[in-house]
KOLPA-501857 format. One line per field, with one value per residue: residue number from 0; x, y, z of N, C-alpha, C, O in turn; residue in three letters. Coordinates in Angstrom, 1 decimal. Example, Ala and Ser with C-alpha at 12.3 -4.5 7.8 and 13.67 -1.06 7.14 Angstrom:
REM KOLPA-501857
num (0|1)
n.c1 (13.2|12.8)
n.c2 (-5.7|-2.2)
n.c3 (7.8|7.1)
ca.c1 (12.3|13.7)
ca.c2 (-4.5|-1.1)
ca.c3 (7.8|7.1)
c.c1 (13.2|12.9)
c.c2 (-3.3|0.0)
c.c3 (7.8|7.9)
o.c1 (14.2|13.4)
o.c2 (-3.3|1.1)
o.c3 (8.5|8.0)
residuo (ala|ser)
END
This chain:
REM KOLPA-501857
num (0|1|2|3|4|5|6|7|8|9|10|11|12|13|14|15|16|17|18|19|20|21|22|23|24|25|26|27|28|29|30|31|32|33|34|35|36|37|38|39|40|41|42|43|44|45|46|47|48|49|50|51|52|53|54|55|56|57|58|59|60|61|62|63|64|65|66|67|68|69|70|71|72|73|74|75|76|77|78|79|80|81|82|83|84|85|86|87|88|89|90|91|92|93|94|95|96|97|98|99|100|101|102|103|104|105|106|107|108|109|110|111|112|113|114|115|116|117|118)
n.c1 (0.8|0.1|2.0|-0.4|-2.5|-2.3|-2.3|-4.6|-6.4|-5.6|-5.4|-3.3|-1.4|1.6|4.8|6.6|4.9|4.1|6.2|6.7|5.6|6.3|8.4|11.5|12.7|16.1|16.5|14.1|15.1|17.7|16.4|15.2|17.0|18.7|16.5|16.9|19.2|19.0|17.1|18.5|20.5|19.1|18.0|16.2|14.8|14.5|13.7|15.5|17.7|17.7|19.2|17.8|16.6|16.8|14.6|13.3|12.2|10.7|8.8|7.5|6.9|8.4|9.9|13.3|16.5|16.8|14.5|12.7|13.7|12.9|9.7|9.1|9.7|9.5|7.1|6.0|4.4|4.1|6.4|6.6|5.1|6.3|8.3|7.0|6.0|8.2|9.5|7.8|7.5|9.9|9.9|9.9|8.4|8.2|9.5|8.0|5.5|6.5|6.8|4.1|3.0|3.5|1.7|-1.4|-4.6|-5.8|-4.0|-2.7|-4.6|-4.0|-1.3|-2.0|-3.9|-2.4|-0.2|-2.2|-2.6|-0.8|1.5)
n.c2 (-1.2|2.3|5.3|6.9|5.4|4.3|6.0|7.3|5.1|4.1|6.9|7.6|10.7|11.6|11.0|9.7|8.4|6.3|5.2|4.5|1.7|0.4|-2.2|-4.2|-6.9|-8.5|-9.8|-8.4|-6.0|-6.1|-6.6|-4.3|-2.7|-3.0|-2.7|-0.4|0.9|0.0|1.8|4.1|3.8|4.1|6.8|7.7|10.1|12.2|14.5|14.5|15.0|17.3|19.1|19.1|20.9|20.3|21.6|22.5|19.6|18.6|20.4|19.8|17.2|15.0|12.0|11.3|10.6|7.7|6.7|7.9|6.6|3.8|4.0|5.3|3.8|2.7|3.9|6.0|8.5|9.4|10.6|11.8|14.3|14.9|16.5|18.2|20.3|20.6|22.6|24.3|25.5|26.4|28.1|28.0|27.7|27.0|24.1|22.7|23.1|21.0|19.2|18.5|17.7|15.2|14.2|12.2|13.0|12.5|12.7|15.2|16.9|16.8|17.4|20.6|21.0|20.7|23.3|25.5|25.6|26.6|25.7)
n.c3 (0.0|-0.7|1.2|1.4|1.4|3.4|5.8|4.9|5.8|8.0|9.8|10.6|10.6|9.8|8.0|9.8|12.0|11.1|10.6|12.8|12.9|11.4|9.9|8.8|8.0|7.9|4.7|3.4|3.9|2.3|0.0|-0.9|-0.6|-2.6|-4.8|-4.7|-5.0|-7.9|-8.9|-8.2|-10.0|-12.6|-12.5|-10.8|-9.3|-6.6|-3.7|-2.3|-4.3|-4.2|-2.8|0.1|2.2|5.8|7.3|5.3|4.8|7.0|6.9|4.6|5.6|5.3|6.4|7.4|5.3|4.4|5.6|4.1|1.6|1.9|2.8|0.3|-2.0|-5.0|-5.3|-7.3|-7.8|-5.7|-4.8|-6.8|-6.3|-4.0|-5.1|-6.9|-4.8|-3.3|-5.1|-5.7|-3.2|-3.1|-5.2|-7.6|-9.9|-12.5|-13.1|-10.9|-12.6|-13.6|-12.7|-11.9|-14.4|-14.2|-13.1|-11.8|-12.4|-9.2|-8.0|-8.5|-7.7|-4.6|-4.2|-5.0|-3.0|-0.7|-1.7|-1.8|1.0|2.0|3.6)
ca.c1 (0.0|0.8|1.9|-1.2|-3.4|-2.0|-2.7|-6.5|-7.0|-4.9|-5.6|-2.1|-0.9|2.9|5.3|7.3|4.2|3.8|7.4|6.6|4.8|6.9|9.7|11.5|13.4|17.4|15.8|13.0|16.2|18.5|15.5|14.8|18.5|18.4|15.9|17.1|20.2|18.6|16.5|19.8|21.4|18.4|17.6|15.0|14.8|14.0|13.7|16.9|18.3|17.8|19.6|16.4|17.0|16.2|13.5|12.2|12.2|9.8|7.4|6.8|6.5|9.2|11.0|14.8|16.5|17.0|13.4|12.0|13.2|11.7|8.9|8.5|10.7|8.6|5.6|6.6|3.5|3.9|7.8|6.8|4.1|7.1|8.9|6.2|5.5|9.3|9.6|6.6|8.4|11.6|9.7|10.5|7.4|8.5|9.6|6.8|4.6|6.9|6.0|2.8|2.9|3.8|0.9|-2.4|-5.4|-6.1|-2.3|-2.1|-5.4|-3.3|-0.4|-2.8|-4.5|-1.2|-0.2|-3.1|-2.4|0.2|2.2)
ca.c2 (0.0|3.2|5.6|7.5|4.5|3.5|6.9|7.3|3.5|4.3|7.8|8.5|11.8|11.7|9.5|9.4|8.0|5.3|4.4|3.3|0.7|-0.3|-2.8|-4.6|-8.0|-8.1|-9.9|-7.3|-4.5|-6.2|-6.4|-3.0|-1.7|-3.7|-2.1|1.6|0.6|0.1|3.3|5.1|3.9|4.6|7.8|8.0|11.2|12.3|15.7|14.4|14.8|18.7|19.4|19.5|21.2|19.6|23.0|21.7|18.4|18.9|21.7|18.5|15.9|13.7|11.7|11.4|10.5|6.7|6.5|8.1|6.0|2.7|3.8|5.5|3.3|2.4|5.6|7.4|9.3|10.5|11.6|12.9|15.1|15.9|17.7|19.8|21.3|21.5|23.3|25.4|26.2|27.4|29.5|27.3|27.5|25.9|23.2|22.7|23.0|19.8|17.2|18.6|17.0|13.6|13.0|11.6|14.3|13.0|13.0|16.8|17.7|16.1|18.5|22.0|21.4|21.2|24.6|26.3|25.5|28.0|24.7)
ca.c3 (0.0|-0.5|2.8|1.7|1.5|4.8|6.6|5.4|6.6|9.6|10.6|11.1|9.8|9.2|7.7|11.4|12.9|10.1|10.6|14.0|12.7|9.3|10.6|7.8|8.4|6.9|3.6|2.8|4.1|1.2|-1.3|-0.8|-1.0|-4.5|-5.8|-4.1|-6.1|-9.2|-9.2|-8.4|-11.5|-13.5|-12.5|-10.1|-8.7|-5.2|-3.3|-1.6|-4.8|-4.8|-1.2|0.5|3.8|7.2|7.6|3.8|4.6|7.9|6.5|4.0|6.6|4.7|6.9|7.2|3.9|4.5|5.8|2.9|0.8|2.4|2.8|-0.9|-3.1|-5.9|-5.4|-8.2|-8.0|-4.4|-5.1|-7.7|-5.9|-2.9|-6.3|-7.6|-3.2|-3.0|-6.5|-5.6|-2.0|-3.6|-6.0|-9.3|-10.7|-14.1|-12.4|-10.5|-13.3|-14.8|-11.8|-12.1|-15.4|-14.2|-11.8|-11.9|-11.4|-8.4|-6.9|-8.8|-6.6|-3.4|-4.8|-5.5|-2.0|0.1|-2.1|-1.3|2.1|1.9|3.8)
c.c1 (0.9|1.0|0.4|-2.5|-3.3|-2.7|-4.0|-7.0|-7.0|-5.3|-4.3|-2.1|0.8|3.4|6.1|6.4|4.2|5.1|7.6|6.4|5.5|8.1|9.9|12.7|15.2|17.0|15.5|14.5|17.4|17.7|15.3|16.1|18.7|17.9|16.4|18.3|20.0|18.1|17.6|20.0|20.5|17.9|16.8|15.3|13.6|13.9|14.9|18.2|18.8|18.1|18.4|17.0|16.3|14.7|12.7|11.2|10.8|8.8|6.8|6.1|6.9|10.1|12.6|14.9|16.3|15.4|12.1|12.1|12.9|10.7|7.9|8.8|9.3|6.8|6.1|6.1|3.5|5.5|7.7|5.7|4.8|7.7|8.2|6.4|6.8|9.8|8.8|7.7|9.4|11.3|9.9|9.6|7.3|8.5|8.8|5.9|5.0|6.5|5.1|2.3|2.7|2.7|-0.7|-3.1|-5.7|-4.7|-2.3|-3.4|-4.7|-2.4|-0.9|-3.4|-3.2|-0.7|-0.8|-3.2|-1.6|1.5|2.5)
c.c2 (1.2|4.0|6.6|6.9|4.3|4.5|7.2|5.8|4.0|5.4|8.6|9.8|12.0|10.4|9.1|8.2|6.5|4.4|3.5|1.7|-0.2|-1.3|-3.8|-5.6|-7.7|-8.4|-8.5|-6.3|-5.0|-6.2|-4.8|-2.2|-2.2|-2.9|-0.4|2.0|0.4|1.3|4.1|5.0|4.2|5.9|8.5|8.9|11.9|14.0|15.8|15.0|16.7|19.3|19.9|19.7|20.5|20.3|22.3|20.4|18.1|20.0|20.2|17.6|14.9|13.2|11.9|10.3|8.9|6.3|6.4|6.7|4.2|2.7|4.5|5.1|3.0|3.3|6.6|8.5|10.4|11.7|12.5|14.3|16.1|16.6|18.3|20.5|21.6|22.3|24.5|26.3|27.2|28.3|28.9|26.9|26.4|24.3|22.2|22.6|21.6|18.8|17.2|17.6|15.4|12.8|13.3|13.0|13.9|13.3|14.8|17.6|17.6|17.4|20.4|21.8|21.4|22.9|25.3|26.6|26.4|26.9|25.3)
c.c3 (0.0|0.7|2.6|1.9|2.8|6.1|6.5|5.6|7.9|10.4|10.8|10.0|8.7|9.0|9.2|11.9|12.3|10.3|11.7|13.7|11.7|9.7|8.6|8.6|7.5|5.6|2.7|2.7|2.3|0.0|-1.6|-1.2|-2.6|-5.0|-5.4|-5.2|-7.3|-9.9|-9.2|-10.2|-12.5|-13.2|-11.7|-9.4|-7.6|-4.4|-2.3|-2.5|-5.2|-3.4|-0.6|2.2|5.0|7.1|6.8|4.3|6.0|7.7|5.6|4.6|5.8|5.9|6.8|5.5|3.6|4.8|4.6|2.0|0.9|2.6|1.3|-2.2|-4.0|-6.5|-5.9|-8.2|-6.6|-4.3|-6.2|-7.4|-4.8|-4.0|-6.0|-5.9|-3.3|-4.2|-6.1|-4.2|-2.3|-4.6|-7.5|-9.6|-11.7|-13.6|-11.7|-11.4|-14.2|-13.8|-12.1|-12.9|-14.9|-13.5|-12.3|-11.3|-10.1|-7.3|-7.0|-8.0|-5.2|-3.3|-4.7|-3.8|-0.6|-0.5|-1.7|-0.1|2.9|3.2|5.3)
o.c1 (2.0|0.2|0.0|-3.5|-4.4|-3.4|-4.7|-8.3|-7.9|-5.7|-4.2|-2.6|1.0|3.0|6.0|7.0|4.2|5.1|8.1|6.9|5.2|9.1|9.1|13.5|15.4|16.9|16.1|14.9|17.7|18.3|15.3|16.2|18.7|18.6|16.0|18.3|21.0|18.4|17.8|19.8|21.0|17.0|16.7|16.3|12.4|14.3|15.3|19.2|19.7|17.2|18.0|17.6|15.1|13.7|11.7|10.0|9.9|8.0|5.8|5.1|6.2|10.9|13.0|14.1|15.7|15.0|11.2|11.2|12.6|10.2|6.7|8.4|8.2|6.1|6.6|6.7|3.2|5.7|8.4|5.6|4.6|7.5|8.4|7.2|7.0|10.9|9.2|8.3|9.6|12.0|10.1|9.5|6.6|7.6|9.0|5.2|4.3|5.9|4.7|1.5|1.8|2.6|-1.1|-2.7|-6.0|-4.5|-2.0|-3.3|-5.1|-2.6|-0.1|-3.1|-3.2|-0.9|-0.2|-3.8|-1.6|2.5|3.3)
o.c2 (1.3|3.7|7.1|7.5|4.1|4.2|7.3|5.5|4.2|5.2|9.8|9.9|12.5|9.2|7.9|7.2|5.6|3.1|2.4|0.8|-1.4|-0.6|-3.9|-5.2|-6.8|-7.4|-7.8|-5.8|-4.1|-5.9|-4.4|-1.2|-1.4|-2.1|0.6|2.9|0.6|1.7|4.8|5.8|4.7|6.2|9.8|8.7|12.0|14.8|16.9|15.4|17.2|20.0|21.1|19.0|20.1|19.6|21.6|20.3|17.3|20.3|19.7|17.1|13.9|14.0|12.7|9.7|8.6|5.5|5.7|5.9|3.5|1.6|4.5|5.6|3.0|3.3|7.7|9.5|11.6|12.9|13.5|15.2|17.3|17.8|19.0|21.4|22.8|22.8|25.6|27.4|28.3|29.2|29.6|25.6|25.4|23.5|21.0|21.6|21.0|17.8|16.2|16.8|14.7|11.5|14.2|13.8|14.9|13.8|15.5|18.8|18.5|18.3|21.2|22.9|22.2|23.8|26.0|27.6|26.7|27.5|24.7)
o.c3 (0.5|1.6|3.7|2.3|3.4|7.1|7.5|5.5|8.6|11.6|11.1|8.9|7.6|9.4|9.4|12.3|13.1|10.3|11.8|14.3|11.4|9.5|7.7|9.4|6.6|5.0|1.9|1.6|1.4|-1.0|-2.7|-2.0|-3.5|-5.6|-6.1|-6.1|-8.0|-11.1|-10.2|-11.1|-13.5|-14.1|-11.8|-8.6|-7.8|-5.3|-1.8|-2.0|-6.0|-2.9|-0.8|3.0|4.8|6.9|7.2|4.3|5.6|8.6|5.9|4.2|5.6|6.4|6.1|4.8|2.6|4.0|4.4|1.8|-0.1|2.5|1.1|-3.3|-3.5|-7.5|-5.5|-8.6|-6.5|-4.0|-6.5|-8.2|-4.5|-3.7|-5.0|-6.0|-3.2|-4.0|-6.3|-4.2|-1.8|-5.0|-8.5|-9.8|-11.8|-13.7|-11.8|-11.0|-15.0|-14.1|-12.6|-12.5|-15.3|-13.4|-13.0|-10.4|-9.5|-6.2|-6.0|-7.8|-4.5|-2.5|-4.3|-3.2|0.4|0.3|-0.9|0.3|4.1|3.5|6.1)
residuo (unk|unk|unk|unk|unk|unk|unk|unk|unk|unk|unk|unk|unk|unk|unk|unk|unk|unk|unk|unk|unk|unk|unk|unk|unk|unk|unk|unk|unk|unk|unk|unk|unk|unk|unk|unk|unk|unk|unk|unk|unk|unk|unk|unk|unk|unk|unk|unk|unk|unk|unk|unk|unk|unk|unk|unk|unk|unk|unk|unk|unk|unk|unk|unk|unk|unk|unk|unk|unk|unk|unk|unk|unk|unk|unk|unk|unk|unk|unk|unk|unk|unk|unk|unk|unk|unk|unk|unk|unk|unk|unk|unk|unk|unk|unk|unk|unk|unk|unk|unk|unk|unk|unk|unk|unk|unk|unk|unk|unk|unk|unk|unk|unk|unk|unk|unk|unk|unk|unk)
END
């Protein structure tokens, strides 16, 4: 599931709180570094990838960087939703207007209603 599937089942709010909960065996930890390692070399791009400040990184409610990506490896749609907010944050509209592109209308309503939110 995704962590946003998980949170309107759950209730929880943040990914911190979710993490309580997320335990992963050595296995799953070496499957997961696999595939973290695979996305690296292909390209997958992260909000880590754009020195996202500690400040950033907590106005978002992303976990720490190692966290993140266990619990968003493979949700292209949600990393691609932390872009556009931290694009919008820093003022890089354009930019912003390109994750936009990438996501599903209802991810890019998820996206427009954190904005609006003024964060």
């Amino acid at each position: 599931m995704s962590p946003e599937d998980i949170r309107a089942v759950t209730g929880l709010t943040t990914a911190d709180m979710i993490m309580k909960y997320v335990k992963f065996d050595d296995v799953s930890k070496r499957e997961k570094m696999s595939v973290l390692n695979e996305n690296a070399q292909s390209g997958v791009e992260t909000a880590f990838d754009h020195a996202i400040t500690d400040d950033e990184r907590i106005g978002l409610g992303l976990p720490t960087h190692e966290a993140y990506l266990e619990i968003f490896e493979g949700d292209t749609p949600s990393v691609n939703a932390h872009l556009a907010v931290l694009a919008h944050i820093r003022g890089n509209l354009e930019a912003c207007a390109e994750y936009n592109k990438r996501l599903s209308t209802d991810k890019l309503n998820e996206v427009l209603e954190i904005i609006m939110k003024g964060l």
